[in-house]
N, C-alpha and C positions, 0 to 999 in steps of 0.2 A: 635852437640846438642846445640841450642839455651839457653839463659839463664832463659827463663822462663822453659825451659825442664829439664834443670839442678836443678833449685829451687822445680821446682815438686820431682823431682829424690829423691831430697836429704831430702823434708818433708816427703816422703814415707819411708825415710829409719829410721827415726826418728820414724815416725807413729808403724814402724816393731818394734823397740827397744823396745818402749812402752807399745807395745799390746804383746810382749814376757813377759814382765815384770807383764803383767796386768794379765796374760792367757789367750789372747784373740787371732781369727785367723786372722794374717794378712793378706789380701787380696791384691792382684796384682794391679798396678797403674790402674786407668778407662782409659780405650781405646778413642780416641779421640771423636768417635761417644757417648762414654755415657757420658763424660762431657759435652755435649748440654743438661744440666738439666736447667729447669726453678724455680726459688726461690719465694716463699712468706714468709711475714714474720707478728704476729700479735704482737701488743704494746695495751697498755692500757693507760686512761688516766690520767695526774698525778695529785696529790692534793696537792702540794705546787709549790711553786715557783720554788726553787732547782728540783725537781723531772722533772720539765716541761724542765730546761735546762740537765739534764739527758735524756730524751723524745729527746730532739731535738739532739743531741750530736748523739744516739745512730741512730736518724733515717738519720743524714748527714753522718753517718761512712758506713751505710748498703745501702744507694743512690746507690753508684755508682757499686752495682752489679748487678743492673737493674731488681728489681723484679719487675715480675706480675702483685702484685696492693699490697696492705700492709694495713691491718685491725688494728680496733681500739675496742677494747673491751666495751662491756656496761655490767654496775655493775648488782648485783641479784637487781632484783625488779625493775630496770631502775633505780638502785640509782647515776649513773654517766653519766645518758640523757646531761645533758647541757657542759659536760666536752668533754663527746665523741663527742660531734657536734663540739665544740670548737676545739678542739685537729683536727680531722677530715678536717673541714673549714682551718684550719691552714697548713696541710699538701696540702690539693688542694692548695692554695692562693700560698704559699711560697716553693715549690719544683715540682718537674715533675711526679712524684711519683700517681699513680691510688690509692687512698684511697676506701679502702671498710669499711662501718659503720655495726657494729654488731649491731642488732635491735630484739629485743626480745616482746611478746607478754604479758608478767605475769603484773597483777596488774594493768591494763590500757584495756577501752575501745574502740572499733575499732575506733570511731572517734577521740579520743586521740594517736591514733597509725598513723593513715592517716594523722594525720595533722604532725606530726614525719614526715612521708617518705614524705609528699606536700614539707616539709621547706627542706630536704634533696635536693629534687628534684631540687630546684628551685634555692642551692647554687650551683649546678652543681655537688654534687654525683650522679653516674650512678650503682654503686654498692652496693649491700647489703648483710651482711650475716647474714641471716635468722634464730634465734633460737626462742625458747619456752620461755626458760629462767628460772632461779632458782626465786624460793621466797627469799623474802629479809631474813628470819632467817632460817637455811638450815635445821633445822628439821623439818621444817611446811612440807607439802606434797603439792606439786603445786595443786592450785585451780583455773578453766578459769572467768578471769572476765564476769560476767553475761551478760555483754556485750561485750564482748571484742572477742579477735581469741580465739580457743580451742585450739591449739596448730601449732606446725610450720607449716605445711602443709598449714591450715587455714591460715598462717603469706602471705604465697608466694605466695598462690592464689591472697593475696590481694594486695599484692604488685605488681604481672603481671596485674589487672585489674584497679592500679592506675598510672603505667610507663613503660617504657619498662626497668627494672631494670635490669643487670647483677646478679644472685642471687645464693648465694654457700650456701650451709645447711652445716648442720654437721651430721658426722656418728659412729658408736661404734664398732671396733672391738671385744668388750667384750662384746658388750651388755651394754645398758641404766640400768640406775640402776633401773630404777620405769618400766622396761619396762615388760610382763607377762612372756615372752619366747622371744628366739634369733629369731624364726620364726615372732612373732610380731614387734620386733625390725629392720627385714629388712624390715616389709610390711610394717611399717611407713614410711623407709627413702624411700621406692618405691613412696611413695603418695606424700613425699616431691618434688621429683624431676619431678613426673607428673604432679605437681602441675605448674611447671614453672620454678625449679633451677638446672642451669646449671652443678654445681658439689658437691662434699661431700670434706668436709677435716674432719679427723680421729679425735679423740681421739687420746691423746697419749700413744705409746705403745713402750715396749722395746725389743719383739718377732718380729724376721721380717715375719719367719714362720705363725704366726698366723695372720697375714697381707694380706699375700695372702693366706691363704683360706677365710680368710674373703670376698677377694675381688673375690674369686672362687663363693663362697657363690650367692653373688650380680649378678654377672655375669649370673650364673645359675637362677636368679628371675627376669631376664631379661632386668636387667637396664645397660645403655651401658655409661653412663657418669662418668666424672674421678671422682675418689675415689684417694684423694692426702690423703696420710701420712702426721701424722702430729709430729713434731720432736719437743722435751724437752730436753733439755742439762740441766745435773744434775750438779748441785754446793752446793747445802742445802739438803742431803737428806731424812729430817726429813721434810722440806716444801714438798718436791715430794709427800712422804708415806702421809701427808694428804689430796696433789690434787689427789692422785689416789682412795685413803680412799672415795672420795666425790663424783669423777665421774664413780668409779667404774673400775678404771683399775688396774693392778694390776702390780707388781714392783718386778722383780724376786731377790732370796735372792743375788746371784750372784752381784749385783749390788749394794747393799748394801753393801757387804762385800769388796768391793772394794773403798768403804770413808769411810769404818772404819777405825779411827786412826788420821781420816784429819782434824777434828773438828776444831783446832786451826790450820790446813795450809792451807790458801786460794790459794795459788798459787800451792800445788799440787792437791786442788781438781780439779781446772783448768785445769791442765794436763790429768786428767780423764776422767774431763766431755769431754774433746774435746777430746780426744782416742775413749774413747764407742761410742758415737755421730757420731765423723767420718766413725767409723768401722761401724754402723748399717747403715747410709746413703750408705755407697760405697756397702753394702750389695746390698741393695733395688734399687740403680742403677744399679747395675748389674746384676737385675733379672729383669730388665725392666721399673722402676717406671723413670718418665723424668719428675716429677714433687715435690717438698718437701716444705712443712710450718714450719716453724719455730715458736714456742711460745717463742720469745724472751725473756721477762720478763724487757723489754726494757733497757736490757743489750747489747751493738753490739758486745762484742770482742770478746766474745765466739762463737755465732754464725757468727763472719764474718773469724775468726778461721778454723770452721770448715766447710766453703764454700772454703775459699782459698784450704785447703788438699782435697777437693773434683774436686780441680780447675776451682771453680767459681771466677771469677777475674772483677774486674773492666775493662772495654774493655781498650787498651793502644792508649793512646794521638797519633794522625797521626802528623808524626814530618815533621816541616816546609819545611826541603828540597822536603820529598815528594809529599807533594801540588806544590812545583814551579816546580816539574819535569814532574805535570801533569798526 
């Protein structure tokens, strides 16, 4: 046994302690075939100074597992347009890294939108991830600018008729909150991707069960493009109950009652969050999924935690003798 085989061996035996302790099922190491999972991971962007060497810290740590491309969030109302470009231009210039820019349609004019995706275009992003977008105070009820897109669909049209963008939307395994019915809720994300975008990333969710029939769902309304999961590693779980509160997902008791008590232990919610986290990941790889997002919160060491127990690794340096032996 190798020593990176031994190191798996023996975080799995740890992983088993844990999820005994936790009541959760440990599951058998991933077969060599299903650790060829491909990683995304999204950051947002920061508003101080500190927070931006936080940003960079977390996105030099999560480098070297070689995701996909790596999103940058834009605030409700476009209120962090010049930050996200920032942040985004920063990740192109200064690492290897495929940045995808979150670009939303709320509160802004098409021509105010085009000239967004022109200036994207022309710093050399190639990627977009395409929402509607919240109003800037979250009890307003989204309104389409009079002139502007009506909604994502309208986003991706127009952004395939201004570049050939890379374009990912997003999807709800629960269901949109403002959406009439679960059956309206697919037929829009059907228009999204007819529209021109390549794939969906989820909503986050802590049922892996209700993941795939979700994606049974899709499958069955005839859309054949990946629907990537999208993964929340819990550490606050009072911040969670209000992103779920907001997007409409919902946070089984189970999960809860598993930080109760941890308020004041940061290091064993840690231990948690990367137990659950790992276990539902190894779940969804193991029924097929070969792709996973991470909503960082642009923290790395939890999610790069629970990439290593999943054995996502940094690829290993080819050591010198081997090059001179040819």
């Amino acid at each position: 046994m190798t020593s990176a085989q031994q190191e798996t061996s023996a975080l799995h035996r740890i992983a088993e302690k844990v999820a005994r302790r936790l009541k959760l099922k440990a599951r058998a190491p991933l077969a060599p075939d299903e650790t060829r999972v491909s990683v995304t991971f999204e950051f947002f962007p920061p508003k101080t100074q500190q927070m931006e060497q936080n940003l960079w810290h977390a996105i030099e740590k999560l480098a070297p597992l070689q995701p996909q491309f790596v999103s940058v969030t834009y605030g409700a109302g476009g209120s962090t347009r010049e930050r996200t470009h920032a942040t985004v231009k920063r990740i192109l210039q200064e690492s290897d890294l495929t940045p995808a820019a979150h670009l939303t349609c709320v509160g802004a004019s098409r021509a105010e939108v085009d000239q967004v995706v022109r200036h994207y275009w022309a710093t050399g992003v190639r990627h977009i991830v395409a929402l509607r977008g919240d109003p800037p105070e979250r009890e307003q009820r989204f309104q389409p600018h009079p002139d502007g897109y009506a909604n994502a669909a309208e986003l991706v049209a127009g952004l395939r008729r201004l570049a050939d963008f890379d374009i990912t939307v997003a999807a709800y395994p629960e269901v949109h909150p403002e959406a009439r019915s679960a059956q309206a809720d697919l037929d829009n994300l059907k228009r999204k991707l007819d529209a021109g975008a390549s794939r969906a990333i989820t909503q986050f969710f802590f049922d892996a069960d209700m993941y795939f029939r979700f994606v049974d769902k899709v499958r069955a309304a005839g859309i054949s493009a990946p629907i990537i999961p999208g993964i929340l590693p819990v550490t606050n779980f009072t911040r969670v109950k209000e992103f779920a509160a907001i997007c409409g997902a919902s946070v089984p008791d189970w999960v809860g009652g598993l930080f109760e008590g941890l308020d004041d232990d940061p290091e064993a919610r840690q231990l948690v969050a990367a137990t659950v986290a790992a276990e539902q990941c190894t779940e969804l790889v193991q029924r097929g999924v070969r792709n996973l997002h991470f909503y960082t919160l642009n923290r790395a060491a939890l999610t790069y935690a629970i990439c290593h127990i999943l054995g996502i690794r940094p690829a290993a340096p080819i050591a010198a003798s081997a090059v001179s032996d040819g």
